[in-house]
C-alpha positions, 0 to 999 in steps of 0.5 A, spaced: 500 500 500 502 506 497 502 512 502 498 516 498 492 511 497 493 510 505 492 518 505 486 517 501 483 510 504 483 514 511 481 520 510 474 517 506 473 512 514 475 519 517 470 524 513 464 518 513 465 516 522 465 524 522 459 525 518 456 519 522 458 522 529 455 529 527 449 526 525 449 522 532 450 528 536 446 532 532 438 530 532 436 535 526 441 530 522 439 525 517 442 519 522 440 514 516 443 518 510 450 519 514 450 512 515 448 509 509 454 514 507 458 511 511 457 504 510 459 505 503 465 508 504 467 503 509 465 498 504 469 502 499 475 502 503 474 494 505 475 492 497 480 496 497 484 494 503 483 487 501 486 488 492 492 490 496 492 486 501 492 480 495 497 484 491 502 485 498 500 476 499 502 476 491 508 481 491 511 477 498 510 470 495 514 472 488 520 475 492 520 469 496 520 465 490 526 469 487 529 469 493 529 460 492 531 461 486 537 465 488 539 461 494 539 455 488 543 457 484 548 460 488 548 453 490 549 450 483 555 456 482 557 454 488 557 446 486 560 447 479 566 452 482 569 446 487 566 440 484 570 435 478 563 436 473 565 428 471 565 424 477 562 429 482 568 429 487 571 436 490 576 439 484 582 440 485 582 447 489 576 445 493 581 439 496 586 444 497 581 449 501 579 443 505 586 441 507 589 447 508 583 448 513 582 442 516 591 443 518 590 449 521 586 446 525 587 438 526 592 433 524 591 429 518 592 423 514 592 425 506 590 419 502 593 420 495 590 414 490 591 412 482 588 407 477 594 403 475 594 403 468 589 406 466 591 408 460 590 401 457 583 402 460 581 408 455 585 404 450 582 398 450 576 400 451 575 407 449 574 414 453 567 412 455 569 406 458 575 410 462 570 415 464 566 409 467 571 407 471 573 414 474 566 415 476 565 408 479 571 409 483 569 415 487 561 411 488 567 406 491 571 411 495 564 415 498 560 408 500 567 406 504 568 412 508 561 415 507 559 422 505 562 426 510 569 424 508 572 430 502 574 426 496 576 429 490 579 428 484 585 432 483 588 429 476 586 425 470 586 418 474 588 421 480 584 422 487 585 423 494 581 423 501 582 427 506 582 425 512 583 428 520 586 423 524 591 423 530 592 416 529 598 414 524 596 407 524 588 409 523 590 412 516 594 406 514 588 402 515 583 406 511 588 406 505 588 398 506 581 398 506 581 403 500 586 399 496 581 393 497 574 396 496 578 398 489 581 392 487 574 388 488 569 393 485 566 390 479 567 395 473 561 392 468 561 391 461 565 392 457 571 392 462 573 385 463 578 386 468 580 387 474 581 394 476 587 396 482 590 403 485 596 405 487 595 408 494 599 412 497 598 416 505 602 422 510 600 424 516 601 431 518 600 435 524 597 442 525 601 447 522 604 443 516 603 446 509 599 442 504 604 442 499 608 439 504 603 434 506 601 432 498 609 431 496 609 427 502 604 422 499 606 423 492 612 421 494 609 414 498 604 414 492 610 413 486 614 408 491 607 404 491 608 404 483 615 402 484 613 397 489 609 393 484 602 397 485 595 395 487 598 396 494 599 402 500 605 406 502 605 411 508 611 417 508 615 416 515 614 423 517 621 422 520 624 429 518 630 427 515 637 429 518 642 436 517 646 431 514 643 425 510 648 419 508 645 417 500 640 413 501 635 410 495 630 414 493 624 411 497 629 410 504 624 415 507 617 411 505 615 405 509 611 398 508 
């Protein structure tokens, strides 16, 4: 309601309850003219009344439903910005988003995993086939640890999850059990094969950088390539001392 139609409605209900209260007090009126006048202008102000009503209701309801709208797709842009649009996993800069946080707040296990030979798998069966594989492989990753856990996909074959542990030896468990859900999920036609990962594991404690917390796992990841793949390798955190005798490369990882 505009305040010019406000002015206007209450000065018509206040020039028609005058006219009533005059002829009320005055015998010499004509009481039922007053009244009939008034009850006009009251049913005048009453229609009125309820057109804006009903056109405040509709205005309330289409910015409601603006407002919705815009909350979805602030939703969606958010989505598309931190999500891999193949597989639905975080990208890559969402992973990193989310280990740098959870550092500054928590130790954490960084899991770094990578299909093995997944180059004869798009040659053999084509891109599509490939594009399967990635997609079962995170349905894989999220069934096993659950929705809560961030996996990302952080390269073409490669994925990681992040998980906030104090306990070294409960990071090694769960990149075992991802070693194996892989191993054992069944990838369908045309695929006839058994589909693996290489998987490699660091611990980090608060504070640690996650450049730092991911070379140590794409070190672990590669000596779990060197290893023979399809298995686990975790990063010893042991900081390496001022003078380090030579060493084969992989001397800082462990089984």
């Amino acid at each position: 309601m505009t305040p010019k139609a406000d002015a206007d409605l209450f000065a018509l209900e206040s020039a028609a309850l005058a006219n009533a209260k005059a002829a009320h007090a005055d015998p010499r009126a004509d009481a039922r003219a007053a009244l009939a006048e008034m009850i006009v202008h009251y049913e005048r102000l009453m229609r009125e009344s309820r057109r804006l009503i009903r056109r405040s209701d509709r205005a309330e309801l289409d910015m409601n439903q603006m407002n919705r709208q815009l909350h979805e797709l602030a939703q969606q842009l958010e989505y598309r910005a931190t999500h891999d649009p193949l597989s639905g996993a975080l990208n890559r800069a969402a992973v990193i988003d989310r280990a740098t946080a959870c550092l500054l707040e928590d130790d954490m296990a960084l899991i770094v995993l990578d299909i093995d030979h997944f180059k004869w798998v798009n040659d053999d069966f084509g891109h599509p086939a490939g594009d399967t594989v990635i997609k079962t492989v995170v349905h894989c990753l999220r069934t096993l640890l659950g929705p809560e856990v961030a996996v990302g996909r952080v390269g073409g074959e490669e994925f990681s999850v992040i998980w906030p542990t104090s306990d070294g030896d409960e990071a090694r468990d769960v990149a075992g059990h991802i070693c194996d859900a892989i191993a054992d999920q069944v990838f369908g036609a045309p695929i006839d094969r058994q589909v693996t990962a290489s998987v490699g594991v660091s611990w980090n404690p608060k504070g640690t950088s996650f450049e730092l917390a991911y070379s140590r796992a794409d070190e672990a990841l590669y000596a779990a390539k060197r290893a023979g793949r399809n298995c686990v390798k975790i990063h010893s955190q042991l900081p390496p001392p001022l003078t380090p005798p030579p060493a084969p490369s992989d001397a800082i990882l462990l089984e």
